[in-house]
N, C-alpha and C positions, 0 to 999 in steps of 0.2 A: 430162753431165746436171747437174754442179754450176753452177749459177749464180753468177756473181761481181756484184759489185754493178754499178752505172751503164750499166748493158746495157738492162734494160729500162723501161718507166715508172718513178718513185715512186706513183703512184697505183694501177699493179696490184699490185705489190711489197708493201705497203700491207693492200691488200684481201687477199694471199694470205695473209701476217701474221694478221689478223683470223680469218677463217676458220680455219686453221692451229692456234692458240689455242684458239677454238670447240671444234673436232673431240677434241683433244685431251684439254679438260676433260669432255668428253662419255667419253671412254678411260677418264678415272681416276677420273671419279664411279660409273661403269656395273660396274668392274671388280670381280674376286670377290680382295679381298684377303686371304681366310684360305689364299689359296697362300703368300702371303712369309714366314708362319709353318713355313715346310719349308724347312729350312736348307740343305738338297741343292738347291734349287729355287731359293733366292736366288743361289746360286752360279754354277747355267747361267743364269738371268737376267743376269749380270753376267757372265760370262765369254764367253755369244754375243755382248753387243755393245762386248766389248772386242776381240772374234773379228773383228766386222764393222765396226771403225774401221781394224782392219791390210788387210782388203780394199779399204775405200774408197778407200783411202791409195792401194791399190798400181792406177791409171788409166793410159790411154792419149787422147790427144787432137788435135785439127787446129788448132780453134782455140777462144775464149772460147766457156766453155757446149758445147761439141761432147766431151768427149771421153766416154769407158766405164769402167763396173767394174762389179762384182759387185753387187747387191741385199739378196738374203736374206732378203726381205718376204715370202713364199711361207715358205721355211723357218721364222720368227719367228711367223709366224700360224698353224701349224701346231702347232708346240707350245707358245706361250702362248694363242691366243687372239688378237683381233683388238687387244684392249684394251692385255694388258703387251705383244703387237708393236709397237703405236702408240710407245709410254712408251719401250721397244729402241732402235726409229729414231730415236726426237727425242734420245735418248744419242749417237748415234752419229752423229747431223747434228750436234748442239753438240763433238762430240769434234773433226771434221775442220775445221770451221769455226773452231774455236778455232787448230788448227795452219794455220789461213791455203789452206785449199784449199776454201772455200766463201764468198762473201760474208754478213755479217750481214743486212744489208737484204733479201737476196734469203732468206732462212732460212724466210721461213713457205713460199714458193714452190717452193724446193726438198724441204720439207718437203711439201707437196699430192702435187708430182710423184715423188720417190723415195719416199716413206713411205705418206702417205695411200692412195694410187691402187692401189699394187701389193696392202697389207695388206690393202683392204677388197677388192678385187677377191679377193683369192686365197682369204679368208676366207670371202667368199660362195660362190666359188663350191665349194671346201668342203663348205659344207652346198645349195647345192644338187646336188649329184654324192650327198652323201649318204644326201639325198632321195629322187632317181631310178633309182641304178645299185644294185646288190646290195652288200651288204656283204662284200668280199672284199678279200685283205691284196694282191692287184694291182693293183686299182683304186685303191687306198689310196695306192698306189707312185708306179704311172705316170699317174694321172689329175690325181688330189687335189694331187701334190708335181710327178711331174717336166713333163705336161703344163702345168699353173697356174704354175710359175715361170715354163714359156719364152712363155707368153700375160701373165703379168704386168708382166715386162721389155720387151715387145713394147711393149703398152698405155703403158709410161712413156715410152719413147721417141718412140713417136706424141701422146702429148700435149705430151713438150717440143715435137717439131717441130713443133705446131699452133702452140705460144706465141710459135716466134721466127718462124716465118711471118707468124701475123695483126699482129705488132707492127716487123715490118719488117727483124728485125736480119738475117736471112739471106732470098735467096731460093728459093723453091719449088723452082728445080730445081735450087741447091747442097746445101739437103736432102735432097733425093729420091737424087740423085745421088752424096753424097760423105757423108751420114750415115746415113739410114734401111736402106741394105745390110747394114751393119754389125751392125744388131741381129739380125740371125739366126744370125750366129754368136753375138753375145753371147747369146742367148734359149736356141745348144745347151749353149753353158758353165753358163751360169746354170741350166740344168733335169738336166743331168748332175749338178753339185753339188748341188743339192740333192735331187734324187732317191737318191742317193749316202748322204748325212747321215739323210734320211728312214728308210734303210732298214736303215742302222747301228742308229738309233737306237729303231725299232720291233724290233728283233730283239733287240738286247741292254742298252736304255733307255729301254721301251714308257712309263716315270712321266713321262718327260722331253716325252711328244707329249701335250697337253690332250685333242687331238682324237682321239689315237686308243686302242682300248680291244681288247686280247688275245681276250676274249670274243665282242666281237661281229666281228670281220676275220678270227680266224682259227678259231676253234670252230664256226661256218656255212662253210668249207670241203667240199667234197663229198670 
């Protein structure tokens, strides 16, 4: 999923850049900054995405742009918010990119597809589950956290293989074939983990989740 550079256009590269940026500034204008005033909180901000550059790190792969790792976008938008998840990711894409396991050029594109896609997908759906389903500390678990990781790693994956499809670099059926399988184990790790962390973290460090709140998941219990 990292893209290295001269793979695909400079003109989509480019555009995803642009975009990328947009989104981005939209995170840190929009966001509720009197959290960073919580010193406990500046801490797990800082410490999940020094947490989630030793994940990046640690991939498996076949060839340029094909390989896997962990996410975290699902977990990040969970307990900050869609906003400092944004801000997380672009840390944690400039950390591995700097140690030479992500091309510069391709940075906003990789940013769209590992950051963007997963945190707003997971965030929404989030709050729509919130919307619809009852307030209870299961759903919370395995909807909101472990189902939305292994649907959000899913979704990044099908959108790389839409990129290197429509743009030529691989064919249809060496995707289909020899990378898109793949995500469904990655999709059971990626929703184990973080369903895992979720639920650490709502039992014993419910301040640590934005989204989630003692009172209303677990005092409407029957």
């Amino acid at each position: 999923m990292n893209f290295p550079d001269g793979l695909l256009p400079a003109t989509l590269l480019w555009t995803a850049n642009i975009l990328a940026v947009f989104i981005l500034y939209l995170a840190v204008r929009t966001a509720d900054w009197r959290l960073l005033k919580n010193e406990t909180w500046q801490h797990v901000f800082l410490g999940s995405s020094a947490t989630l550059i030793l994940l990046w790190s640690i991939k498996a792969g076949i060839k340029p742009a094909l390989d896997f790792h962990m996410l975290g976008a699902t977990l990040l938008s969970l307990m900050f918010g869609w906003q400092f998840a944004l801000m997380a990711l672009s840390l944690v894409l400039l950390g591995i990119t700097v140690f030479g396991m992500a091309g510069w050029e391709s940075l906003g594109l990789n940013f769209m597809l590992m950051g963007i896609i997963p945190a707003l997908f997971s965030y929404n759906f989030f709050r729509w589950v919130d919307r619809k389903l009852p307030n209870h500390f299961f759903i919370y678990v395995y909807v909101t956290s472990f189902a939305s990781a292994a649907l959000a790693i899913t979704l990044c994956g099908i959108a790389a293989i839409l990129v290197l499809s429509l743009f030529g670099v691989y064919t249809d059926h060496y995707l289909t074939q020899n990378y898109l399988p793949y995500f469904i184990l990655m999709a059971w790790s990626e929703a184990l983990l973080t369903g895992m962390a979720v639920t650490m973290m709502a039992v014993y460090r419910p301040e640590w989740l934005v989204t989630f709140s003692d009172k209303r998941y677990l005092d409407n219990e029957d």
